[in-house]
C-alpha positions as CSV (number, residue, x, y, z in Angstrom):
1,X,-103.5,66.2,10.2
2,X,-100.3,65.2,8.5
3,X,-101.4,63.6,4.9
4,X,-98.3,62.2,3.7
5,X,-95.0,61.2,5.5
6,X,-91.4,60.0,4.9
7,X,-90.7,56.7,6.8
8,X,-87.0,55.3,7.4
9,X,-85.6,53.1,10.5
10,X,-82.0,50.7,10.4
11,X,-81.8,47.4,11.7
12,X,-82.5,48.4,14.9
13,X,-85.3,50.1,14.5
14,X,-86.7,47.8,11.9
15,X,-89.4,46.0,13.5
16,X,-90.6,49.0,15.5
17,X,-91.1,50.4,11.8
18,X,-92.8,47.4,10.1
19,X,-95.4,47.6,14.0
20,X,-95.9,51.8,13.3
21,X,-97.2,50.9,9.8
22,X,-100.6,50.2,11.4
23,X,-100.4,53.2,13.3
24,X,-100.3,54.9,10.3
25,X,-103.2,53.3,8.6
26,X,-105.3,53.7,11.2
27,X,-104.5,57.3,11.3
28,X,-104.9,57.3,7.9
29,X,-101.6,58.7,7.1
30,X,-100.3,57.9,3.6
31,X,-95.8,56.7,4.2
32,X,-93.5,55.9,1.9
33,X,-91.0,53.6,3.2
34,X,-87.6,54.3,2.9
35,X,-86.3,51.6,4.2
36,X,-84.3,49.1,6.0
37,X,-86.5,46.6,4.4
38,X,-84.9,43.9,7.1
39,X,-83.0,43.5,10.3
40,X,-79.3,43.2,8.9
41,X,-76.7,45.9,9.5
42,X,-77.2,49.0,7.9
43,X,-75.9,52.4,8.6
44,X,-78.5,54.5,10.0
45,X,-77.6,58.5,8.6
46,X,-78.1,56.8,4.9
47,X,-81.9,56.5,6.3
48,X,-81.7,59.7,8.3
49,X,-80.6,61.8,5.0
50,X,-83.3,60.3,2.5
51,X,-85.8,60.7,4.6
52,X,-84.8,63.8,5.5
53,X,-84.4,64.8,2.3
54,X,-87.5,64.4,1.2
55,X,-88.8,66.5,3.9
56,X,-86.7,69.3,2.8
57,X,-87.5,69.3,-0.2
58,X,-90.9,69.6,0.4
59,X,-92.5,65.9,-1.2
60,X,-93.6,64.9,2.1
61,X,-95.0,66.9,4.7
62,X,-93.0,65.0,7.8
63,X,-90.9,61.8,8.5
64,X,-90.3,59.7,11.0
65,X,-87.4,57.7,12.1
66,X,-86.4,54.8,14.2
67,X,-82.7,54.0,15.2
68,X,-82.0,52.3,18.9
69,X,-81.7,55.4,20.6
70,X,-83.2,58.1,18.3
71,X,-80.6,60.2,18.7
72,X,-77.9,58.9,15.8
73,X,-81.1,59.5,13.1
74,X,-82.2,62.8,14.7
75,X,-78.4,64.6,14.6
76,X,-78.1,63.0,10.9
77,X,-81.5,64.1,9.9
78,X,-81.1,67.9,11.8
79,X,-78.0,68.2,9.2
80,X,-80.2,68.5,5.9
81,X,-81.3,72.3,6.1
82,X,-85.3,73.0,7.0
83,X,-85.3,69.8,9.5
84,X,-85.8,70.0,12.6
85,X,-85.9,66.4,14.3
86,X,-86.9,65.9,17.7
87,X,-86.2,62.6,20.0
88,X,-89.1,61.8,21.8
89,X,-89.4,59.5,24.3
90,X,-93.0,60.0,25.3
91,X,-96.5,61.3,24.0
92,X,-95.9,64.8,25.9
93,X,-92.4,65.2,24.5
94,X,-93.5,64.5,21.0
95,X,-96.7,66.9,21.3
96,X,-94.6,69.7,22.4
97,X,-91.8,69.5,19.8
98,X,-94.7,69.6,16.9
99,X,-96.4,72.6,19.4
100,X,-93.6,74.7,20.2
101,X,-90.8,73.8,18.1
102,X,-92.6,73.0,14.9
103,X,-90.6,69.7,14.7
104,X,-90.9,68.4,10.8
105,X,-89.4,64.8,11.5
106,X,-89.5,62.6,14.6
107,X,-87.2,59.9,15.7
108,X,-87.9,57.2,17.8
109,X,-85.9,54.9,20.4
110,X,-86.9,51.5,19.2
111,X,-84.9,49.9,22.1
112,X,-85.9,52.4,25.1
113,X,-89.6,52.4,24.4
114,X,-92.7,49.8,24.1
115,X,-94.8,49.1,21.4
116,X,-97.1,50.7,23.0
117,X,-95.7,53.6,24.2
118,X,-94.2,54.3,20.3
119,X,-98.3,53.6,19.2
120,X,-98.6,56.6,21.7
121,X,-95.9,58.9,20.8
122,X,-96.9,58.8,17.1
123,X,-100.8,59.5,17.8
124,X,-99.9,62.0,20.3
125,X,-96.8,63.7,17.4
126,X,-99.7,63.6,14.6
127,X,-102.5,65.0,17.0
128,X,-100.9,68.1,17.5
129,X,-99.7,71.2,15.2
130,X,-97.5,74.2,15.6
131,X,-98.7,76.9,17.8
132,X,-96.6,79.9,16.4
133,X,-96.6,82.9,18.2
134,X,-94.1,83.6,20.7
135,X,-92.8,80.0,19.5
136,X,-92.8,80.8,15.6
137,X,-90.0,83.7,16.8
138,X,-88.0,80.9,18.4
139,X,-88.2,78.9,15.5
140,X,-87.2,81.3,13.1
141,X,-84.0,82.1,15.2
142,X,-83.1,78.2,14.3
143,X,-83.8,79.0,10.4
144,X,-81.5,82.4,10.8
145,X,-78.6,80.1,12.9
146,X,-79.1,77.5,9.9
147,X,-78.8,80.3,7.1
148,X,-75.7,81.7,9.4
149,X,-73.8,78.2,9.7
150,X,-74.6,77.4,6.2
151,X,-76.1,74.5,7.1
């Protein structure tokens, strides 16, 4: 189980955030919140890059988004090199990007899913780990396209 994680969401995703916080604590996953710390504008890749960041850099283990869609946060946070942020919409999608793409950050759609289906996306992301094998090969071809790009 993931011990310590990097939390970040904009305005949109604020109050989806402030409502995963419990999910969290009763995993008993330790976050440090990034920020937004309300629902006013904000621009969501200054979010995607701290948190990502800090993943990179290796002073959290994960981090997890929420933007409206996801998908802004993931392709800013999938620019920092190491990440590899996955959308995921649902429990299954979220348990295989941890399994077979050893996802490192997730990002959620605060206006596409429930609070209860983002309560189940999270349990079912921190439930599961990498599988390697035939998926660790496939994983390090993304680190070799990274190193190759200079990303």
């Amino acid at each position: 189980m993931v011990k310590r994680i990097a939390l970040g969401a904009d305005h949109a995703g604020y109050e989806e955030k402030e409502q995963i916080k419990k999910t969290l604590d009763e995993l008993g996953i330790e976050y440090k919140d990034m920020g937004t710390v309300s629902p006013d504008s904000v621009d969501y890749p200054d979010f995607a890059k701290e948190v990502a960041e800090a993943v990179a850099k290796g002073d959290y283990e994960q981090g997890l988004l929420v933007c409206g869609s996801g998908t802004g946060m993931a392709i800013a946070a999938n620019k920092v090199r190491g990440v590899r942020a996955a959308v995921a919409w649902s429990p299954d999608i979220a348990r295989l990007a941890r399994e077979h793409n050893d996802a490192n950050v997730l990002s959620l759609a605060a206006r596409f899913n429930t609070a209860e289906e983002l309560d189940q996306i999270v349990r079912a992301w921190f439930a599961a780990d990498f599988e390697g094998g035939r998926h660790g090969r496939r994983v390090e071809k993304i680190t070799e396209i990274e190193e190759e790009t200079g990303l």
